[in-house]
C-alpha positions in Angstrom: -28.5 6.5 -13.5 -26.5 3.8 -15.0 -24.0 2.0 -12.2 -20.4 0.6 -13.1 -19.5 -2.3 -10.6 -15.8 -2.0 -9.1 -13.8 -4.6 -7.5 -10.6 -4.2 -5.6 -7.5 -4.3 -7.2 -4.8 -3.6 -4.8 -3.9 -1.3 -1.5 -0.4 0.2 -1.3 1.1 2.8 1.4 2.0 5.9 0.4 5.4 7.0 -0.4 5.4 10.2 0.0 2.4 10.7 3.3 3.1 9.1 6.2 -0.7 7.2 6.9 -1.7 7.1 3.6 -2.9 4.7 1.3 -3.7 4.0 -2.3 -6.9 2.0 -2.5 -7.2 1.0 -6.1 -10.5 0.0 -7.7 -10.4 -1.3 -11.3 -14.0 -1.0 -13.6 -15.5 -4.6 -13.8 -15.7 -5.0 -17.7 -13.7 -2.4 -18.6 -9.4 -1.2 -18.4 -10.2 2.2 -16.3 -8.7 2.0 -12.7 -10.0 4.7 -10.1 -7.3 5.1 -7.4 -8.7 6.7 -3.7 -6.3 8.3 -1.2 -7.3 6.3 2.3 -6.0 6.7 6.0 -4.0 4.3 7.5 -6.7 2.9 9.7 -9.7 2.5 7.2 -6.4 0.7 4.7 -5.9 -1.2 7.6 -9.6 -2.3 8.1 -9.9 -3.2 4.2 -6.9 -5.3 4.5 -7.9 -7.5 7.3 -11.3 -8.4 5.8 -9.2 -9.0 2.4 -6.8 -11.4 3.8 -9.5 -12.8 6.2 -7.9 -12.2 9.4 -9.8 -11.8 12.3 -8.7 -9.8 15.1 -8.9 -10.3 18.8 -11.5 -7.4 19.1 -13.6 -5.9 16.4 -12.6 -2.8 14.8 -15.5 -0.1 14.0 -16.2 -1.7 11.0 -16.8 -4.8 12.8 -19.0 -3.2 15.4 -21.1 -1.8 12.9 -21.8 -4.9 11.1 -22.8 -6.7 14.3 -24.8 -3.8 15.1 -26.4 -3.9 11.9 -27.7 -7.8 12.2 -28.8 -7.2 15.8 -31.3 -4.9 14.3 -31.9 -7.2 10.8 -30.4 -4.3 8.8 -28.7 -5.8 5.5 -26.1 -3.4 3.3 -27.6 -4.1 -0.3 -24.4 -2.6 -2.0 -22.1 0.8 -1.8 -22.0 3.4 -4.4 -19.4 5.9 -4.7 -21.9 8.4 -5.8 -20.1 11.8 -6.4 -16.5 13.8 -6.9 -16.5 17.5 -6.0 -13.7 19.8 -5.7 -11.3 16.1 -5.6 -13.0 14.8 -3.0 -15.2 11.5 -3.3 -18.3 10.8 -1.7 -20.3 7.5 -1.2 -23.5 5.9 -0.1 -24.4 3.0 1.9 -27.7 1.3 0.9 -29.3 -0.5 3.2 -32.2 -2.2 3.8 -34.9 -3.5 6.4 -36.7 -5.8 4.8 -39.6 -3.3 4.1 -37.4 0.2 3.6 -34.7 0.8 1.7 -32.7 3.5 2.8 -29.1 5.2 2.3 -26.4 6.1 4.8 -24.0 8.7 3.5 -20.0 7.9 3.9 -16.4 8.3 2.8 -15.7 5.7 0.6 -12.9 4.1 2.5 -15.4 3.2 5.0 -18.4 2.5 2.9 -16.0 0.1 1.3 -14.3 -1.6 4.8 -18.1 -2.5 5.5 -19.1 -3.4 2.1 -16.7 -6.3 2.1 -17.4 -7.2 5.8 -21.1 -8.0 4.5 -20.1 -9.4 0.8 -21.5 -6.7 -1.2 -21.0 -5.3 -4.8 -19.1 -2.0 -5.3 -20.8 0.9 -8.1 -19.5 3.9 -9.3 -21.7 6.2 -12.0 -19.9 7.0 -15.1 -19.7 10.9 -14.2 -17.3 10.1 -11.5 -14.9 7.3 -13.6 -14.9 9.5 -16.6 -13.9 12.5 -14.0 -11.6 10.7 -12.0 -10.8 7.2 -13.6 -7.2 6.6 -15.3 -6.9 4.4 -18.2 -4.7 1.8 -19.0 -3.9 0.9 -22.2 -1.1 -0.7 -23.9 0.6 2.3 -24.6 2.4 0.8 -28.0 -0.8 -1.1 -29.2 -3.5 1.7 -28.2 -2.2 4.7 -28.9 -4.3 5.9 -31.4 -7.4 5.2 -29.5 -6.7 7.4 -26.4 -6.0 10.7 -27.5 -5.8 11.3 -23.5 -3.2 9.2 -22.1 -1.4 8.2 -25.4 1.7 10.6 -25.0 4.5 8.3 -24.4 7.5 8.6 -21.7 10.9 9.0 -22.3 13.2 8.9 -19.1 14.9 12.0 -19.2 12.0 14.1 -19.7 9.9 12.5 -17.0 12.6 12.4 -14.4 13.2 16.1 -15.3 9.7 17.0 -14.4 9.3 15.1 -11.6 11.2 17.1 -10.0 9.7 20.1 -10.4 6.4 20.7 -8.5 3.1 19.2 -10.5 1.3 23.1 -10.3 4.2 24.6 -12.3 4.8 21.6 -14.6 3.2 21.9 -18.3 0.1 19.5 -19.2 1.9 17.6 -21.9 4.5 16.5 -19.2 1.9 16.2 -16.3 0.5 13.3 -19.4 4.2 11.8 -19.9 4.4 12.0 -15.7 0.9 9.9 -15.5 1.6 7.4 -18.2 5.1 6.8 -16.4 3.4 6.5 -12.8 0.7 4.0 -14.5 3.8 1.9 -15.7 5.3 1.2 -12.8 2.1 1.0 -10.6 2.7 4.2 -8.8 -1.1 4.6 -8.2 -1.2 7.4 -5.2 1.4 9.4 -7.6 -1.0 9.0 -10.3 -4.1 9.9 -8.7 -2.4 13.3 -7.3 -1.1 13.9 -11.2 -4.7 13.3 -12.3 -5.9 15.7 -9.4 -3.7 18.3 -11.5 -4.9 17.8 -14.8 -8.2 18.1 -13.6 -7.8 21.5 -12.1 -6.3 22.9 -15.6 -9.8 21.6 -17.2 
């Protein structure tokens, strides 16, 4: 099994869910970006240990890290492992010193305590090429992605957006994702991908 290292490449509230977040985790050595919908606390948890704040008392990620030393247990690195039915799943992996072992967790967590002990971030390719959203130059690269190469034009994305994504048609669902990925929108894209993924 053949791992693809991650790193993080922004967090952004939702805009349409009230305690939501977009955690978004851009492929290493590659241009795919695989957006996760997070609560508020677990966004809130990443952030802190991004911007190296420390707060008057330790949150659950915290206390688990703590825990984890007092009992010379080191996270090796966190691997968002699997994607069923839209949902993603992770794994822990730890070590002893003399057994490794695996804890399983949502990402958003696996992730708050993967940066609180400075480890590296995998993904397999079945879950990026499932999940993942490329982006490309749309005007230099749009021969090469057959998938994401249908340009937007303003009136017929605005038109759609309107409508709800289940009863929108695929080929404006694509014009809809490439428009999100333009302006950043990552939550909006991940839910559009959720859609096109259904219809597969």
């Amino acid at each position: 099994m053949e791992k693809i290292q991650l790193e993080i490449l922004g967090l952004s509230s939702s805009q349409s869910q009230t305690g939501s977040f977009a955690l978004v985790l851009g492929e290493r050595d590659g241009n795919r970006r695989l957006p996760i919908i997070i609560g508020m606390f677990e966004a809130q948890s990443i952030a802190i240990q991004i911007e190296k704040i420390n707060p008057n008392r330790p949150l659950t990620h915290d206390l688990f890290k703590t825990f984890a030393e007092q009992v010379d247990v080191t996270i090796t690195e966190i691997l968002i492992s699997d994607l069923k039915e839209g949902v993603f799943y992770s794994k822990i992996m730890c070590t002893d010193g003399t057994r490794d072992f695996e804890l399983d967790s949502r990402p958003s967590d696996a992730i708050a305590i993967g940066l609180r002990f400075g480890v590296p971030i995998y993904t397999v390719e079945s879950v990026l090429s499932e999940a993942g959203i490329i982006l490309s130059d749309l005007e230099d690269e749009e021969e090469e992605s057959d998938e994401m190469a249908v340009k937007s034009t303003p009136s017929s994305a605005s038109s759609s957006a309107r409508e709800p994504l289940n009863q929108t048609s695929v080929d404006d669902l694509n014009k809809m994702l490439n428009e999100a990925l333009e302006k950043e929108d990552y939550e909006r894209a991940a839910k559009i991908r959720d859609e096109l993924n259904k219809r597969n």
